[in-house]
SEPAKE-728701 format. One line per 5 residues: number of its first residue (from 1); their letters; for each residue x, z negated, y of N, C-alpha, C. Coordinates in steps of 0.1 Angstrom, whole numbers, plus 5000, padded with zeros to 4 digits. Example, Ala and Ser with C-alpha at 12.3 -4.5 7.8 and 13.67 -1.06 7.14 Angstrom:
1 = AS = 5132/4922/4943/5123/4922/4955/5132/4922/4967  5128/4929/4978/5137/4929/4989/5129/4921/5000
end
This chain:
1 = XXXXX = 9151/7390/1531/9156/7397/1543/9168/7390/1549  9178/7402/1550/9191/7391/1556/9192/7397/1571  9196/7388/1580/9202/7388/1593/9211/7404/1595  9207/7411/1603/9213/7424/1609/9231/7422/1609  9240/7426/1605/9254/7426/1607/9257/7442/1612
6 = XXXXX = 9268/7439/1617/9270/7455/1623/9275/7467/1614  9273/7463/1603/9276/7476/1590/9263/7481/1589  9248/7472/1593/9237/7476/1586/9232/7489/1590  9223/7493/1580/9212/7508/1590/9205/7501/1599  9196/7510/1609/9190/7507/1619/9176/7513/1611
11 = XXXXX = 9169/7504/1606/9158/7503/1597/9142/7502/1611  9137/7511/1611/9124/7508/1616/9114/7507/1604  9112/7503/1592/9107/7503/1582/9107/7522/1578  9098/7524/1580/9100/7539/1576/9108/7548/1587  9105/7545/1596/9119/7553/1605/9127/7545/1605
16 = XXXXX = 9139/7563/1602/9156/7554/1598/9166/7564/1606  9173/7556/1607/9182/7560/1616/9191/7557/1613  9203/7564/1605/9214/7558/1593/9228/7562/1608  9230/7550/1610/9245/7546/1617/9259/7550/1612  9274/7554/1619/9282/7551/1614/9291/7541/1613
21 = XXXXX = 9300/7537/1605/9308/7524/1607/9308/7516/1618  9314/7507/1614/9312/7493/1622/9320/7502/1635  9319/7490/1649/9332/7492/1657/9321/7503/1670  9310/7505/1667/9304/7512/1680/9309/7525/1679  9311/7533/1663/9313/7548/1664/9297/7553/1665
26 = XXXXX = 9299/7568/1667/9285/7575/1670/9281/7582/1658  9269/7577/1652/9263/7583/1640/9260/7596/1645  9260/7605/1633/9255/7620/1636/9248/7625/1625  9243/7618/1617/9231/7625/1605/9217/7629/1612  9209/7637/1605/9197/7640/1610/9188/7629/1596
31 = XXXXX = 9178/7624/1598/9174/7616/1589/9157/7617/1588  9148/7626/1579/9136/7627/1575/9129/7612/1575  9117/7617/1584/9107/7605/1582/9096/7606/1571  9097/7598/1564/9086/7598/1550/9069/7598/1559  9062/7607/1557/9050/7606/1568/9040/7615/1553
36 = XXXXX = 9033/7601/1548/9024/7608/1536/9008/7613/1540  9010/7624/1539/8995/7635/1548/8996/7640/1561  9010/7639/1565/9010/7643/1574/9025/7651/1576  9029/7661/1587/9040/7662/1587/9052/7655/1588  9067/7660/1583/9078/7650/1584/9084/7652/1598
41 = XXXXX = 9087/7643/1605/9093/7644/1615/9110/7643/1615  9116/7644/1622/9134/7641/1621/9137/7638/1638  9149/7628/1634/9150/7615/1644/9168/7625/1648  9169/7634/1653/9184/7634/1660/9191/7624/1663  9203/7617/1655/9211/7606/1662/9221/7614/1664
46 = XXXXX = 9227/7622/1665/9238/7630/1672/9244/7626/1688  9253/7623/1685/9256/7621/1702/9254/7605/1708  9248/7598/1697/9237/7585/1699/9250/7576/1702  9251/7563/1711/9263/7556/1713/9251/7545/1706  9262/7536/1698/9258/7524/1692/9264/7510/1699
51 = XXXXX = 9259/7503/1707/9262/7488/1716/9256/7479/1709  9270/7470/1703/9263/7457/1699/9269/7442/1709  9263/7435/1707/9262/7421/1718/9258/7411/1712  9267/7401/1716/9263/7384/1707/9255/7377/1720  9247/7382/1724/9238/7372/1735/9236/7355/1736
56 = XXXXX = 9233/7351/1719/9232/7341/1712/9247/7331/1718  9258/7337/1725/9267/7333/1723/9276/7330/1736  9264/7336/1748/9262/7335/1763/9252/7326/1766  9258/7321/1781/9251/7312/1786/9247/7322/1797  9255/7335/1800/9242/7342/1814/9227/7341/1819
61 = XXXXX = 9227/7337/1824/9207/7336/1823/9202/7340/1842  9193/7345/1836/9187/7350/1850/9173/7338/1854  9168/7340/1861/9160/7331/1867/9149/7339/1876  9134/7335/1877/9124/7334/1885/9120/7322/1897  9117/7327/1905/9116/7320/1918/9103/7307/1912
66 = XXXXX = 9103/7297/1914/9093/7287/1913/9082/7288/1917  9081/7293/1927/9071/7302/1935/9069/7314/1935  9053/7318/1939/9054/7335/1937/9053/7337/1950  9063/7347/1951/9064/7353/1967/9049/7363/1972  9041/7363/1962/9028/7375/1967/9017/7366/1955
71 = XXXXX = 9006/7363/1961/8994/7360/1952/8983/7366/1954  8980/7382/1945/8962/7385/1948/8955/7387/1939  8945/7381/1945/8932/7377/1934/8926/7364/1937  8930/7358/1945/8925/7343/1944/8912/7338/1953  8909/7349/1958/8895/7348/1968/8882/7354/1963
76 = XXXXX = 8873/7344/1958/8862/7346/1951/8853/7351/1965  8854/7353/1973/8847/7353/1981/8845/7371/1987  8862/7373/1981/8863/7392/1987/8864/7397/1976  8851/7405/1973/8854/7413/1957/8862/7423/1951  8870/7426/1972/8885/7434/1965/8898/7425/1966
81 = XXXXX = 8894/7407/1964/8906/7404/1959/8901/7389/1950  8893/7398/1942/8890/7388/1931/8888/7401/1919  8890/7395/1904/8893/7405/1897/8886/7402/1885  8880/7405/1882/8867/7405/1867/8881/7403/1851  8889/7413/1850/8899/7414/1842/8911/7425/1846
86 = XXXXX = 8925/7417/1842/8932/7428/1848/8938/7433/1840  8933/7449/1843/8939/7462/1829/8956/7462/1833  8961/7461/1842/8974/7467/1846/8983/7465/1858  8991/7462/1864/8997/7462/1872/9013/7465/1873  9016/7473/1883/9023/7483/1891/9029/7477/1904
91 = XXXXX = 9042/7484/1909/9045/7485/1922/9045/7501/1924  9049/7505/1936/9052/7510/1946/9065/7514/1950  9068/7526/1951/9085/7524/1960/9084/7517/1975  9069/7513/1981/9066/7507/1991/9064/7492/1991  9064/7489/1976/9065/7470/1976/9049/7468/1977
96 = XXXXX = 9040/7481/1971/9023/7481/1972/9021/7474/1962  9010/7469/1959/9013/7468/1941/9000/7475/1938  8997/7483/1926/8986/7489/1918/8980/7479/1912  8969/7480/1907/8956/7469/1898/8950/7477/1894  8948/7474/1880/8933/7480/1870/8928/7467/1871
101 = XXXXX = 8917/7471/1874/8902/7456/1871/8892/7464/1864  8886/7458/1852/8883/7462/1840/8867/7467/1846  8860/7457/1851/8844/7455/1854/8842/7463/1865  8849/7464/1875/8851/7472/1888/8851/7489/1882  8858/7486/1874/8863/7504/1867/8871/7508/1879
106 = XXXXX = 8884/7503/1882/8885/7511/1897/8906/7508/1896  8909/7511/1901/8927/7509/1903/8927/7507/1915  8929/7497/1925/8933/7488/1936/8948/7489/1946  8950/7491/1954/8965/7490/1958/8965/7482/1972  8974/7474/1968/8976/7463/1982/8991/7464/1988
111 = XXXXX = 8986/7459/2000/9003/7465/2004/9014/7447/2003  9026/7448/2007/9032/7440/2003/9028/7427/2005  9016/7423/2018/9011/7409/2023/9001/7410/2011  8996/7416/2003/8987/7413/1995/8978/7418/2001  8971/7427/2012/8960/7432/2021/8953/7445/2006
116 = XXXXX = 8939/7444/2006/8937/7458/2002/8937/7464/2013  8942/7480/2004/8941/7490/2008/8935/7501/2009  8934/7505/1997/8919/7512/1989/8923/7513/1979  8908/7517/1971/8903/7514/1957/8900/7532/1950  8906/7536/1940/8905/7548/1932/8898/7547/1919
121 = XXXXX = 8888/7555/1921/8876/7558/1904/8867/7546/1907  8852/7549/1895/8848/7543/1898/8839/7541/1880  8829/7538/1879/8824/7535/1864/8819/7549/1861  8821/7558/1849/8815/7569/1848/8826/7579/1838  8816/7592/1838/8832/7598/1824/8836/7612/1830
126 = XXXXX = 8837/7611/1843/8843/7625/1849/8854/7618/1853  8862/7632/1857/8877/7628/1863/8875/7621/1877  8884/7608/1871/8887/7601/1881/8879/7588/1879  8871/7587/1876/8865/7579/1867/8868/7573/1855  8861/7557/1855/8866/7552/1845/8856/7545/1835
131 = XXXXX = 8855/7547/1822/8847/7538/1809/8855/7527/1812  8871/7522/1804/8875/7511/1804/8892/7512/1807  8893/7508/1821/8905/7516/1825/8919/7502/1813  8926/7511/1812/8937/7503/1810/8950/7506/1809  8960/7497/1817/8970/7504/1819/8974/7512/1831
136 = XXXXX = 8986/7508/1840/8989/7518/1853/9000/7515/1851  9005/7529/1857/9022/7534/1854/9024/7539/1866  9036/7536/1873/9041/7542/1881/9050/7552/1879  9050/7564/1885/9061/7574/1878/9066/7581/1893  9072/7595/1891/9082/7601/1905/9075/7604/1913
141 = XXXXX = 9077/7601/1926/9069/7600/1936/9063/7594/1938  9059/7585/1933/9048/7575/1937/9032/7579/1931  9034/7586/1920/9022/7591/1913/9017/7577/1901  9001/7576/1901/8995/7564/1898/8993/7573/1886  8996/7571/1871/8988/7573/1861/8980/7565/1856
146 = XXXXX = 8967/7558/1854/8960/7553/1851/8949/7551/1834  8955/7544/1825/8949/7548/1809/8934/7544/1814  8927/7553/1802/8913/7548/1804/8906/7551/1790  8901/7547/1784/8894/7549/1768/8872/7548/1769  8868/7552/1764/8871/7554/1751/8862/7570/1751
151 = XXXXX = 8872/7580/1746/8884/7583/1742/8897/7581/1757  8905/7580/1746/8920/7578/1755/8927/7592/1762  8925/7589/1779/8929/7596/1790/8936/7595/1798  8937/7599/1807/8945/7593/1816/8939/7595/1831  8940/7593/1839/8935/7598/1852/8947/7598/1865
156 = XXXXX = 8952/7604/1871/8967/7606/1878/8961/7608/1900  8965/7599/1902/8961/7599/1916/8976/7600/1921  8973/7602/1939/8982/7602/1948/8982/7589/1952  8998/7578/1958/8995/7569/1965/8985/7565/1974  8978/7576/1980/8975/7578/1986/8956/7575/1983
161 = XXXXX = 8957/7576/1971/8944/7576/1962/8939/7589/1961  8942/7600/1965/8935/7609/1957/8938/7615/1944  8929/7622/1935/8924/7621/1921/8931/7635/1925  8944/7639/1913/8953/7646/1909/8946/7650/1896  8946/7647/1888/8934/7654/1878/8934/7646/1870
166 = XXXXX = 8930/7648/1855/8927/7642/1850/8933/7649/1837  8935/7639/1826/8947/7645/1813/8939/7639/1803  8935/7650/1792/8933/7646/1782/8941/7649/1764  8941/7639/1755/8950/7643/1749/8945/7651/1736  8955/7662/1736/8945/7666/1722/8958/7667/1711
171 = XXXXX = 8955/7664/1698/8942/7664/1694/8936/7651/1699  8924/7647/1700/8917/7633/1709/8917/7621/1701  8922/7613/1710/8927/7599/1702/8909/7590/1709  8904/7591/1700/8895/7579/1698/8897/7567/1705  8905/7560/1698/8904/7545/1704/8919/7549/1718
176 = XXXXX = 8926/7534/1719/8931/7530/1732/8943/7536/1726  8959/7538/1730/8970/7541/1727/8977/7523/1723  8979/7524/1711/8987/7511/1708/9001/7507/1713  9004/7513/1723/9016/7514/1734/9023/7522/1738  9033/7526/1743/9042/7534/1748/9038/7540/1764
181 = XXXXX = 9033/7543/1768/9038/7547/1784/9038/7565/1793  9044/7562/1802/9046/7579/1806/9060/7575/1817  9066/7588/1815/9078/7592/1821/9075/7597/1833  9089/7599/1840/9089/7606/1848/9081/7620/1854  9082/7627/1840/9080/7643/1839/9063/7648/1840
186 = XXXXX = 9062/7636/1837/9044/7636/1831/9041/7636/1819  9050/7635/1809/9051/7631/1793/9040/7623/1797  9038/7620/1779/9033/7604/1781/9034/7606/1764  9033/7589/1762/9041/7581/1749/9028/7578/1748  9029/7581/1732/9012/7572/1728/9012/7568/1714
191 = XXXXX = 9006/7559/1707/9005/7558/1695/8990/7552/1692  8987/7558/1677/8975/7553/1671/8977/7548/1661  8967/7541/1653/8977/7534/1643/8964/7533/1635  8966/7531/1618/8957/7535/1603/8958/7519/1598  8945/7511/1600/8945/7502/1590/8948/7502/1574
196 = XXXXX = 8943/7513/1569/8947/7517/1552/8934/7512/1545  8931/7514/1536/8921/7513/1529/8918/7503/1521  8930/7500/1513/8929/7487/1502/8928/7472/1508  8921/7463/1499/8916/7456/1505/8925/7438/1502  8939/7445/1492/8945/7434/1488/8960/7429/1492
201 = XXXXX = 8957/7433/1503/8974/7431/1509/8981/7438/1503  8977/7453/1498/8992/7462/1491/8994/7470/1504  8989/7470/1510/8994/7484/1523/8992/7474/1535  9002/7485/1540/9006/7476/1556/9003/7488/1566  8996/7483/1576/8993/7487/1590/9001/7497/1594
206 = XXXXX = 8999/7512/1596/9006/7518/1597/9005/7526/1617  9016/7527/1622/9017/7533/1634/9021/7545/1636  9016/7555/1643/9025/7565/1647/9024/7572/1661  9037/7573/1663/9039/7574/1677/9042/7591/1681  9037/7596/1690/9033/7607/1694/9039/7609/1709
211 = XXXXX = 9039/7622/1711/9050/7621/1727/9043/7639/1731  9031/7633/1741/9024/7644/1747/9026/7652/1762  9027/7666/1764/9034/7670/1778/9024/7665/1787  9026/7670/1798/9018/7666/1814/9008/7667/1811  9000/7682/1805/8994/7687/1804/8980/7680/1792
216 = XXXXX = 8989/7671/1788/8980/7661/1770/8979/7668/1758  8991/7679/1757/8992/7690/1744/9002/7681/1738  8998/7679/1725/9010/7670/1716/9026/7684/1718  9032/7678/1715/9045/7680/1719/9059/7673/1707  9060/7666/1704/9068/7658/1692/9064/7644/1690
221 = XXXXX = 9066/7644/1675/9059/7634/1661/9052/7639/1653  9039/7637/1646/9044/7619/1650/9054/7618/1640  9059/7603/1644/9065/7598/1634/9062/7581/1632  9066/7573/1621/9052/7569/1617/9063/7551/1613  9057/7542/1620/9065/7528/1619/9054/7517/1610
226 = XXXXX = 9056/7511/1602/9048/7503/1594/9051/7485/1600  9043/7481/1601/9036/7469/1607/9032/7458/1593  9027/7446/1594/9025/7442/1586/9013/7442/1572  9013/7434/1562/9007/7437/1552/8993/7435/1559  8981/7443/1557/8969/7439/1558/8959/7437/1547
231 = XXXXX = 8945/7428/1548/8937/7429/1536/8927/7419/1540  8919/7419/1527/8901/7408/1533/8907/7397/1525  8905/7386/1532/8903/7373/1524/8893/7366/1515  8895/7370/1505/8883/7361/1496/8878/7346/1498  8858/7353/1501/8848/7348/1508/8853/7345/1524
236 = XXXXX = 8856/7350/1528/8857/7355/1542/8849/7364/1547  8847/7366/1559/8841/7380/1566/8844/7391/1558  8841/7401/1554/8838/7412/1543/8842/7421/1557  8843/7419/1572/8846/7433/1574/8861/7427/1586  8864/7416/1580/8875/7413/1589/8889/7417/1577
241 = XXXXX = 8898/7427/1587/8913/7425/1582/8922/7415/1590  8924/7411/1577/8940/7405/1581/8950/7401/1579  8963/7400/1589/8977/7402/1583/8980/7393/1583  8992/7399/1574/9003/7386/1571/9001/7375/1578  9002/7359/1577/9012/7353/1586/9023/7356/1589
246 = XXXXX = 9027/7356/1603/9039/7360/1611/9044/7373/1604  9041/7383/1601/9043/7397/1596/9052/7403/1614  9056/7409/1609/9066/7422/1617/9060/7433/1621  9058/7438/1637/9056/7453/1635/9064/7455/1647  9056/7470/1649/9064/7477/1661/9064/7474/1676
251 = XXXXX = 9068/7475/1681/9064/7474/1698/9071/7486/1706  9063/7491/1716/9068/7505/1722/9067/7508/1738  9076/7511/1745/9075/7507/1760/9084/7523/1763  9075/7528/1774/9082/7541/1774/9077/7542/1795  9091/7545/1798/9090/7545/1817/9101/7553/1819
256 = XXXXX = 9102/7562/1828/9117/7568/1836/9115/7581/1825  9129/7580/1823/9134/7590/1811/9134/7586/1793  9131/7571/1793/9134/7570/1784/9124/7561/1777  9123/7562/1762/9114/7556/1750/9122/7547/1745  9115/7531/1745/9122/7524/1738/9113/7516/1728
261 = XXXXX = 9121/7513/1713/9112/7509/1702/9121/7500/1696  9110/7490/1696/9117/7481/1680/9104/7471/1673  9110/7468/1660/9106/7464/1654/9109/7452/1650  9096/7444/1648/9101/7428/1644/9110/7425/1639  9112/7431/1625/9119/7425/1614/9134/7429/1616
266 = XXXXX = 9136/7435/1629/9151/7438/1633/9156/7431/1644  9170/7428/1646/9173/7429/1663/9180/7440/1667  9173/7447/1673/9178/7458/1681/9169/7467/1690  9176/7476/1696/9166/7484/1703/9169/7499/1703  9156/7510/1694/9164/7519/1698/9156/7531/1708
271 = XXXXX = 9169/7536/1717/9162/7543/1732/9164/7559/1727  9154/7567/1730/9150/7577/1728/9146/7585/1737  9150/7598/1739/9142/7607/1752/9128/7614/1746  9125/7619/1756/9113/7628/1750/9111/7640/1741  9122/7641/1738/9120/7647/1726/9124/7643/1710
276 = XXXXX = 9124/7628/1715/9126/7617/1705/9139/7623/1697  9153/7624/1702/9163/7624/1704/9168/7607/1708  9177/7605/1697/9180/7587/1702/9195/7587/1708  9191/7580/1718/9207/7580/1729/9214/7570/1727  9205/7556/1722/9212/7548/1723/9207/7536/1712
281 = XXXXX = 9217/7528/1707/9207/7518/1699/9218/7505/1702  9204/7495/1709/9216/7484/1710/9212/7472/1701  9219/7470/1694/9220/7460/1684/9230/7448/1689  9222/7433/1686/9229/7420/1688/9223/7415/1678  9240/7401/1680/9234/7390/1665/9221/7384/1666
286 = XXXXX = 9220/7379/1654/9207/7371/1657/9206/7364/1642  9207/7354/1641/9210/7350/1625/9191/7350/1620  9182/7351/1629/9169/7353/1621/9164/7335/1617  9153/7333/1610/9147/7319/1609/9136/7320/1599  9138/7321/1586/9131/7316/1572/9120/7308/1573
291 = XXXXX = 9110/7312/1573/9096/7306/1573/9092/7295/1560  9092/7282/1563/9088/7275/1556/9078/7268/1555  9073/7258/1542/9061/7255/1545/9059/7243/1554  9068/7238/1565/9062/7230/1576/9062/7241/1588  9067/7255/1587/9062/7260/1601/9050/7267/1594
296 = XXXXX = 9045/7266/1583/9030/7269/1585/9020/7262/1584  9026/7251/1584/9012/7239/1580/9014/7234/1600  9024/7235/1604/9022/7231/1619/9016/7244/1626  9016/7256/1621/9007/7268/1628/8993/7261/1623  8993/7261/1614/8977/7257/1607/8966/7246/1619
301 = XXXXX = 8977/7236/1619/8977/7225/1627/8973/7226/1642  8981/7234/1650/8980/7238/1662/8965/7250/1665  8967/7255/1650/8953/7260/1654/8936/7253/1650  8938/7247/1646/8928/7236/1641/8928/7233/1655  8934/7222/1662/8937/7218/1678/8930/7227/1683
306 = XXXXX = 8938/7234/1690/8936/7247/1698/8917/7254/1701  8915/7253/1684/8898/7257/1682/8889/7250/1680  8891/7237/1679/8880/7222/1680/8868/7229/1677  8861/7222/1687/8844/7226/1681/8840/7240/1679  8847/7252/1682/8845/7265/1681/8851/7274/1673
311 = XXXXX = 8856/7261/1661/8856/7267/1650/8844/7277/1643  8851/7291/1633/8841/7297/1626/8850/7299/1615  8839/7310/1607/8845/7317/1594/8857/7327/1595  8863/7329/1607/8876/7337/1610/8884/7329/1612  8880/7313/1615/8892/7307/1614/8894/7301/1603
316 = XXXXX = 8887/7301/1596/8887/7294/1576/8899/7304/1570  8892/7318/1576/8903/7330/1573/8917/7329/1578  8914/7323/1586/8934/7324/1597/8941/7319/1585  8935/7301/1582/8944/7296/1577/8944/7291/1563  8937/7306/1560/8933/7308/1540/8947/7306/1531
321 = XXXXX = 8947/7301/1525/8958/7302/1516/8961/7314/1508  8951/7323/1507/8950/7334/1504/8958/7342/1513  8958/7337/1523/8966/7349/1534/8983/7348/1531  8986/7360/1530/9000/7359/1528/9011/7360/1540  9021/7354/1533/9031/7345/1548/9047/7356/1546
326 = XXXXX = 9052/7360/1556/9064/7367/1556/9076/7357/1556  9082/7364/1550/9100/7354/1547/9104/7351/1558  9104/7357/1565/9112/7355/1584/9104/7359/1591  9105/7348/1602/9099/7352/1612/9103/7365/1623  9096/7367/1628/9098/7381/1636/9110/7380/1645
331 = XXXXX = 9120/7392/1645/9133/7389/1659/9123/7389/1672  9116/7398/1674/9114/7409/1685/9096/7408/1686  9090/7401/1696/9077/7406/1700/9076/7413/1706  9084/7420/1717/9080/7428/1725/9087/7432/1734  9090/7447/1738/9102/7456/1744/9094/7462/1758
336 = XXXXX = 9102/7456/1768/9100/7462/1784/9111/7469/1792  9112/7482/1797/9116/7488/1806/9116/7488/1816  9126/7482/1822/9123/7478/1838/9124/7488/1846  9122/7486/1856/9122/7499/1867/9132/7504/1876  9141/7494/1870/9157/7495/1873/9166/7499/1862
341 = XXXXX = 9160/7503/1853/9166/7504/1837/9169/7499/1828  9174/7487/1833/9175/7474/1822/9163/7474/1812  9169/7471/1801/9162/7465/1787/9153/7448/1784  9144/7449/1779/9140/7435/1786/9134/7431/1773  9140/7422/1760/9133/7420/1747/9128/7406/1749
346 = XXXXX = 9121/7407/1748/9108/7391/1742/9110/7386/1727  9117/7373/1723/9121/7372/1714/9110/7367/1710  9106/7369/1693/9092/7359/1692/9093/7349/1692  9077/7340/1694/9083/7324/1693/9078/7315/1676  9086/7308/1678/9087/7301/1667/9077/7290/1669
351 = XXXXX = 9067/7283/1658/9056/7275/1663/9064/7261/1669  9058/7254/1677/9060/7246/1686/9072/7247/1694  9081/7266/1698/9090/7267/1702/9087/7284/1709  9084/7279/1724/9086/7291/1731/9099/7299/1732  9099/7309/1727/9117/7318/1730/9113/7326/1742
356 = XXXXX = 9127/7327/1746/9125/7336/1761/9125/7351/1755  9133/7355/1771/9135/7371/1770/9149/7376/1772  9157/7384/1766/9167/7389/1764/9168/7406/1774  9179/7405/1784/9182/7417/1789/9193/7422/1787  9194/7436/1791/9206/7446/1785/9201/7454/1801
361 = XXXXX = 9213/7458/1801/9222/7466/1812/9214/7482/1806  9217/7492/1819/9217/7504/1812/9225/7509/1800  9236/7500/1804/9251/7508/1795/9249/7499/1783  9239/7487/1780/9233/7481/1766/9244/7470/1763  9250/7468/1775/9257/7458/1776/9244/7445/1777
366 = XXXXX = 9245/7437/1773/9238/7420/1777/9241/7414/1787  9233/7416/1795/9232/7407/1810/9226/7390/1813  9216/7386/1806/9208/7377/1809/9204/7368/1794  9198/7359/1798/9186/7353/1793/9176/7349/1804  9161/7344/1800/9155/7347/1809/9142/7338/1801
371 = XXXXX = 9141/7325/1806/9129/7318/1803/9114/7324/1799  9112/7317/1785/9094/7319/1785/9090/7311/1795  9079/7323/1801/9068/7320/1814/9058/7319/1810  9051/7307/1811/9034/7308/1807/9024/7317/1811  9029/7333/1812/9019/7343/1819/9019/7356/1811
376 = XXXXX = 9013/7366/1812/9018/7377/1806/9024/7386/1818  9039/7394/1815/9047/7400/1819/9041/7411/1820  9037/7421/1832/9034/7435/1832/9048/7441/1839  9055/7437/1843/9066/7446/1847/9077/7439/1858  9090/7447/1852/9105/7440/1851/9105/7451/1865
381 = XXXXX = 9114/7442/1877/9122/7452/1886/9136/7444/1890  9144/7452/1897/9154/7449/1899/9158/7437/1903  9145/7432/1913/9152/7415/1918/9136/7411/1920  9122/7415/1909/9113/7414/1910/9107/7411/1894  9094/7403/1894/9087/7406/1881/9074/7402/1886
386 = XXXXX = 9061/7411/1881/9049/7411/1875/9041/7403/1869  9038/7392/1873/9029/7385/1860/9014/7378/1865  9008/7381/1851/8997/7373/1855/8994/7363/1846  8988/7351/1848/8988/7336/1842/8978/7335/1831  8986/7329/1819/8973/7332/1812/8965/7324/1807
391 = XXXXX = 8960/7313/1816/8950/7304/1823/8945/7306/1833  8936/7300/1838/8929/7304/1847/8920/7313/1859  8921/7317/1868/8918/7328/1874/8926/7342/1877  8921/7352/1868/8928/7363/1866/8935/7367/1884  8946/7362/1884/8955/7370/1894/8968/7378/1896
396 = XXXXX = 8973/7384/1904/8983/7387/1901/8996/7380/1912  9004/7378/1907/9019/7370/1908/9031/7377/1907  9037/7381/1921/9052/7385/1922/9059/7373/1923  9070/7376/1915/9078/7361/1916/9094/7371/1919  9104/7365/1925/9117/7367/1931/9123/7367/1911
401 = XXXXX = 9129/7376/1911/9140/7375/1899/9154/7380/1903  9159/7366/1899/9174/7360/1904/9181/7365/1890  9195/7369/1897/9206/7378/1887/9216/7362/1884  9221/7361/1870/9231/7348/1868/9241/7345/1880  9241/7332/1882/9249/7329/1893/9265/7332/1892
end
């Protein structure tokens, strides 16, 4: 696998999206998705502007406050600001912020001091209610969409907390949505994804992403992104799969108007409307990093560490020799839409090497870099970010996000 150059296709493994000439002209082919048992889908690049950017080659960098300007969750004492597990977090055009808490079954809103406010849904499988909430989106108006499984729904309140109804998708997705989001409109982005049958690392993890109206009537897809190789490791767990080392897949973040997707094994991002129509694909260099045998014997290593005395037979499996290892490591873990529009890529990390996160402008120009934060990121704003720590007591943390000096 060689490093992306600006002649190349925009390869999502099986979704393709054939570009024209170098120089940022606008591709205009329509391009069949190979989808075996299922229908073919077609990817419109017509009209699509192509932005490429050497980020690698900037020192711009954005910055988070040292401190978090808002902390809730930290009072074991008030059980509406202590949190069992957090499905989701949200703001407000009011600076409120939204919470899923898993055990609660409930969505939370606090106003900007961190005060609750009140609490929406409760354990149960009518509308408004929740089995296992996960996931909150803020969309126009101030409307709370809230995921919840199992099967996968949605539940849509007023800021205000009352239960707007309830959305379900058909045909009915079983498990959780493997990502993507909801729009403005009341779309919503969803994907399920096919482990495959064979048991010897010949098939890889298959995704397909699906784009349902307000209403939860499929509407366009699927169309279908492949993920890494999967399979059983001999004398291992008989009912555990697993992939590659460092294998490539998809990642999918869908807010506002727009769908954005990429795939490990590429650098790029490409944005899509709701009728999976692509507007835009922004591609930067990235010369990529060849997996060798000391960054797997130091994965091996760090996980030995890491699992001390609570080692089992899934970790014999992690670091089976049987398990097969990908040529390069991943560009791309994971793609966020900020609520200001900016593009926000999470580069993967390399073992014993945190990579940050890479932003793009609306116009897919390159704005920033942006430090790995020991937390998980639920959401990018304009001079704000979302995170919760992923140590210790589940809370939630606004921190100030500073634009390059």
């Amino acid at each position: 696998m060689t490093a992306l150059n600006c002649c190349s296709h925009v390869l999502l493994v099986t979704l393709v999206v054939l570009t024209a000439a170098c120089g940022g002209q606008q591709p205009g082919e329509r391009v069949a998705t190979d989808l075996p048992h299922e229908e073919s889908v077609t990817l419109d690049t017509t009209g699509a502007e192509v932005v490429t950017s050497a980020p690698l080659n900037s020192d711009a960098t954005c910055t988070i406050s040292e401190e978090p300007t808002l902390v809730i969750g930290d009072n074991e004492y008030d059980d509406n600001q202590w949190f069992s597990v957090i499905r989701g977090i949200a703001r407000l055009s009011d600076e409120s912020i939204v919470v899923a808490d898993h055990s609660a079954a409930e969505v939370r809103i606090y106003d900007r001091q961190g005060r609750h406010l009140r609490s929406m849904g409760r354990s149960g499988e009518g509308p408004g209610e929740f089995r296992q909430p996960l996931g909150v989106w803020v969309t126009a108006g101030d409307t709370v969409w809230a995921g919840d499984f199992r099967p996968w729904r949605y539940n849509v309140f007023t800021a205000e907390g009352e239960l707007v109804r309830q959305v379900n998708l058909k045909p009915v997705y079983l498990n959780s949505s493997r990502g993507g989001g909801v729009l403005d409109n009341g779309f919503t982005i969803n994907a399920r994804q096919n482990l495959g049958r064979k048991s010897d690392f010949s098939e890889r993890l298959s995704f397909f992403v699906e784009v349902h109206d307000s209403n939860g009537n499929l509407t366009d897809g699927p169309f279908k992104m492949l993920g890494p190789r999967q399979g059983t490791i001999r004398g291992g767990p008989s009912t555990l799969r697993t992939s590659e080392l460092f294998g490539s897949r998809p990642n999918i973040d869908a807010l506002g108007s727009t769908i954005a997707l990429v795939h490990g094994s590429k650098p790029e991002v490409v944005l899509l409307d709701q009728k999976l129509n692509v507007k835009m694909i922004l591609r930067y260099d990235d010369p990529g990093q060849n997996v060798t045998d000391a960054h797997v014997r130091a994965w091996r290593d760090n996980r030995r560490e890491r699992r001390g005395d609570a080692w089992d037979e899934y970790d014999d499996a992690a670091i089976s020799p049987d398990r097969p290892v990908a040529d390069m490591f991943p560009y791309i873990s994971t793609v966020k839409i900020g609520r200001d529009g900016r593009i926000w890529v999470k580069r993967s990390n390399l073992p014993g090497e945190e990579r940050g996160w890479l932003a793009f402008g609306a116009d897919g120009g390159f704005v920033c870099h942006l430090a790995a934060m020991p937390s998980y990121v639920w959401e990018f704003g304009e001079d704000y970010v979302l995170l919760e720590p992923e140590e210790g007591t589940p809370t939630v943390r606004m921190h100030e996000l500073k634009p390059p000096s």
